[in-house]
Each structure stands twice: as structure tokens, then as C-alpha cells.
Residue, then its C-alpha position, 0 to 999 in steps of 0.5 A: x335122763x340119766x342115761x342120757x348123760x351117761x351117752x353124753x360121753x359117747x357124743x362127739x361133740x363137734x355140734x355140742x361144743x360150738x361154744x366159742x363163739x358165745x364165750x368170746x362174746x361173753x368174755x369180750x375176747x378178740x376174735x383172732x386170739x387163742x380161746x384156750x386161756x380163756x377156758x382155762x381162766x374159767x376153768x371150765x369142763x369139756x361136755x363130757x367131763x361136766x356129764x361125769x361130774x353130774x353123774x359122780x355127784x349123783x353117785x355121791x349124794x346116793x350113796x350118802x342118802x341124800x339122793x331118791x332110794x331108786x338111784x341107789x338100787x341102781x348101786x350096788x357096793x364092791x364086796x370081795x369073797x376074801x378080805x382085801x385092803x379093797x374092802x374100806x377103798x369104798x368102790x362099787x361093783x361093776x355089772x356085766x353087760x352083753x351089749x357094748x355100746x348101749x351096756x356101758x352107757x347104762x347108769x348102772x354100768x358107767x356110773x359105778x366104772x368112773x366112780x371107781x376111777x377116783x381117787x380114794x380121798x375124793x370118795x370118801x369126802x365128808x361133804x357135798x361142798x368139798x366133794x364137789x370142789x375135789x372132783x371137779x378139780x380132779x376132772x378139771x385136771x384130766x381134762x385135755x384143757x390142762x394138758x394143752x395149757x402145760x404144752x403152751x407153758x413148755x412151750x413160752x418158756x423154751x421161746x424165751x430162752x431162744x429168744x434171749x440168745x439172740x436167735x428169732x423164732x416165729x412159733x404157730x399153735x393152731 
């Protein structure tokens, strides 16, 4: 199972993210207006990114003892052979692989890579409950969602001041 949610990231999810629909339903949104802000008052993670968020609570609940033992053997802790200031930055060590795409979709592989990826006040969380709210936060924010909604804020705010000069622009987003 695992390692299908690692594969999930790998999955173009053209059949995966078909959810609009249902979310317009769910929502009572107009069929013509923009899903985006929806999603975004939502605050919901793309497939992929909602894979990673399992896959680092996992991470965490081992590595905290509150996950079965033979998720941890599965992790094993950065330790360098000369003191660095990596050595309290809790990261794990990254297996070498031979095969690229299958290797990387491994939980041992890709587990301990996107564990490394967060910030360090995120790992070292005190708490399941606060983890959750930092990481989901913090994938929430590299989402592409995010991106998109600064773009359509950039751009309201440029089409107000056109507008109030007097000149009249029709804007698309598709």
C-alpha cells in the first residue's frame, strides 16, 4: 500500500482529478464560474501532494513511535562521519537505487527524500495535531492552487487600476 502512494506522484492524474464536477455539486457552484477559488476556499491538495502528506504523517508517527516497528526499519536517521550542524536537523539518509523509476517510488526512497524537503520547525513538531496543521500548510503553499490564486490576485489588482484610469479591458483566464 505504501508503495503505491509513493507511485501516486508519478500518476498523471488526468482520470484522478476528474473531481470538479463532483465539487461544483457538492459546492452548488455555477457550472461556467472558475473551480479555482473554490478549491482554494477549501483548501484542498492536489492528489499528489495529499499522497505526500500521508506518506510524511507516516513518517512521523514512526519515527515518533506511534507507528508499527517495521514502517521504521524502513527509516533509517542521517548520521554524518564528522560533526556537522546537519547532525540535530533530524534528516534521514536517502538509499541508493539502481532502478530510477521503480527505486524512487519505493517508501524507503521517496519517504525519507520528501522528509528532507521540509522545513526544519515542521519535523521537529511536538505533536501529531500540530504536524499535521504545519505540513499540510506548508504542501498546501507549493501547491500549484496557491500559485494560480497569487496570479489571479496580481492580476484583479492590475485590472482595477486599468479600469480606474478610464481604459476598458476584457481579461480571459482559462
Amino acid at each position: 500500500m505504501h508503495s503505491w502512494l509513493c507511485s501516486c506522484h508519478y500518476i498523471q492524474g488526468s482520470h484522478l482529478q476528474s473531481s470538479s464536477a463532483m465539487l461544483r455539486v457538492l459546492t452548488r457552484t455555477c457550472k461556467r464560474a472558475h473551480i479555482v477559488p473554490v478549491l482554494a476556499s477549501l483548501r484542498w491538495l492536489p492528489i499528489s501532494l495529499r499522497s505526500d502528506f500521508k506518506i510524511l504523517l507516516l513518517v512521523f508517527k514512526a519515527l515518533n513511535g506511534l507507528a508499527p516497528s517495521y514502517i521504521y526499519d524502513f527509516l533509517t536517521e542521517y548520521v554524518p562521519n564528522r560533526p556537522l550542524r546537519s547532525c540535530t536537523a533530524g534528516l534521514l539518509n536517502i538509499p541508493k537505487m539502481n532502478y530510477k523509476n521503480l527505486g524512487e517510488a519505493a517508501f524507503c526512497v521517496y519517504a525519507p527524500k520528501i522528509w528532507n524537503a521540509l522545513p526544519l520547525h515542521i519535523r521537529q513538531a511536538t505533536s501529531v495535531e500540530s504536524f499535521k496543521r504545519l505540513s499540510d500548510l506548508f504542501l498546501w503553499k507549493q501547491s500549484h492552487f496557491c500559485v494560480v490564486l497569487k496570479l489571479l490576485y496580481f492580476l484583479e489588482i492590475h485590472f482595477r487600476k486599468i479600469n480606474d484610469s478610464g481604459m476598458r479591458l476584457i481579461l480571459f483566464i482559462f
